[in-house]
N, C-alpha and C positions, 0 to 999 in steps of 0.2 A: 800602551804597547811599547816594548822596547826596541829601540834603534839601533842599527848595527853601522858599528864605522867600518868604515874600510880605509886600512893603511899599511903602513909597509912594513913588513914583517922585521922582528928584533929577535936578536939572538933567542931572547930568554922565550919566545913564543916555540921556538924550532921542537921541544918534546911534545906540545901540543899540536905542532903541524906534523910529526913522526907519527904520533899516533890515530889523527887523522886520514893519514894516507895509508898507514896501514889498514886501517878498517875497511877500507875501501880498495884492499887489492893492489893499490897502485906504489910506484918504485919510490926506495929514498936514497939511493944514488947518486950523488950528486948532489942530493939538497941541500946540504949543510954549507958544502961551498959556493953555492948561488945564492944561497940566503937574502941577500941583498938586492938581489932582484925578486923580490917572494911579496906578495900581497898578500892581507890576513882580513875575512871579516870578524870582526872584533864584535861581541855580546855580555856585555858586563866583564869585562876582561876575560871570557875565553873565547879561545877560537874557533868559530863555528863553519869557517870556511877558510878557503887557499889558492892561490893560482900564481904560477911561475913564469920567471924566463931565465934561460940562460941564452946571454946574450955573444955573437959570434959574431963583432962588425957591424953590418947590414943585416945580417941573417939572425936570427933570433929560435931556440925551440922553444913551444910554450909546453908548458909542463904542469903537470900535478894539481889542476881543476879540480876540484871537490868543494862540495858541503853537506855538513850534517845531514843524516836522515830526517831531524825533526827538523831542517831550517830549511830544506828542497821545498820547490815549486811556489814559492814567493819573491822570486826575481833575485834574489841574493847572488846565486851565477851567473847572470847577467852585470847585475851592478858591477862583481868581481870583473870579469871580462872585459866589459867596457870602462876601468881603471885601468886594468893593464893596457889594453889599447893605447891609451892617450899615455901612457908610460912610455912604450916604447916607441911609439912617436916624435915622444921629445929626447928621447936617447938615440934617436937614428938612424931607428930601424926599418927598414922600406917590406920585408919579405918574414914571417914568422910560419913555422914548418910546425910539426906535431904530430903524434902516434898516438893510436888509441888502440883500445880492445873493447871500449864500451859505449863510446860518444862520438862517432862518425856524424850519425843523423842532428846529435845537437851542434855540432859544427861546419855540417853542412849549413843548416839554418844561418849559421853567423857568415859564409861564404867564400867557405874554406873549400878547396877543390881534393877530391884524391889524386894523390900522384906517386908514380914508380919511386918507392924507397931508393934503389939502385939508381936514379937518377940524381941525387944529391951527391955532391964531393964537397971537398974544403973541411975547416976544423967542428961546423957544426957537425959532421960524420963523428967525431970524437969524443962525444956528449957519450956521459953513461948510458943512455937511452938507446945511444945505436949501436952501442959497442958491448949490449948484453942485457940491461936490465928489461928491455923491452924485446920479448918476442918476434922473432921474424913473422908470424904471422900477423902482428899487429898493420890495421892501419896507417897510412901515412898521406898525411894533407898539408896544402899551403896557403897561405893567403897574402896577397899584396897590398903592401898598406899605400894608402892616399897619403901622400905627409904633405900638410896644407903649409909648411914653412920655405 
């Protein structure tokens, strides 16, 4: 069985994370310039999965969660998730916000709370996400992170 790594995304991954997200609905906004904040599950050099942050200080959006139709429900989003966690952990981040239209229930599971979009200010408001790619009607949730340092 083959292994999927998980590591941080490289420019030259960004058309296969484009395409990725598109298949799946979700915005590419903003991706290119967070790039750097982007994790990639990696399967024989393509990428079979993704998950963002763009990070804002303390405040973090987590962004553009997916994997493959054929690589779902064998923990890969998971794995993905709890990398970025312990990522931005070690970059700072106490508080990580997010929007959904499809994954409320999977993020509640992780113990993300809903919260009044209107109730967020500061520059994380200015993320493409809030400023148009992402639906007013979309979800909005938050989670506090424990930073054990």
């Amino acid at each position: 069985m083959s292994r999927h790594a998980i590591r941080r995304a490289r420019r030259s991954d960004f058309t296969q994370i484009a395409q990725l997200l598109e298949s799946d609905a979700l915005p590419l906004d903003g991706v290119a310039h967070h790039l750097d904040n982007f994790l990639v599950a990696d399967l024989d050099g393509k990428v079979v999965g993704t998950i963002g942050l763009e990070i804002y200080g303390e405040n973090a959006l987590l962004r553009s969660a997916v994997v493959t139709p054929s690589s779902r429900n064998r923990g890969l989003g998971t794995l993905l998730y709890n990398a970025l966690l312990d990522d931005a952990k070690k970059r700072g981040v106490n508080r990580l916000v997010l929007l959904t239209n499809t994954a409320e229930e999977y993020f509640r599971r992780k113990g993300f709370v809903r919260i009044d979009r209107a109730s967020l200010t500061g520059p994380l408001t200015t993320s493409a996400e809030f400023t148009g790619a992402c639906p007013l009607s979309a979800v909005c949730m938050e989670l506090t992170l424990q930073n054990e340092h």
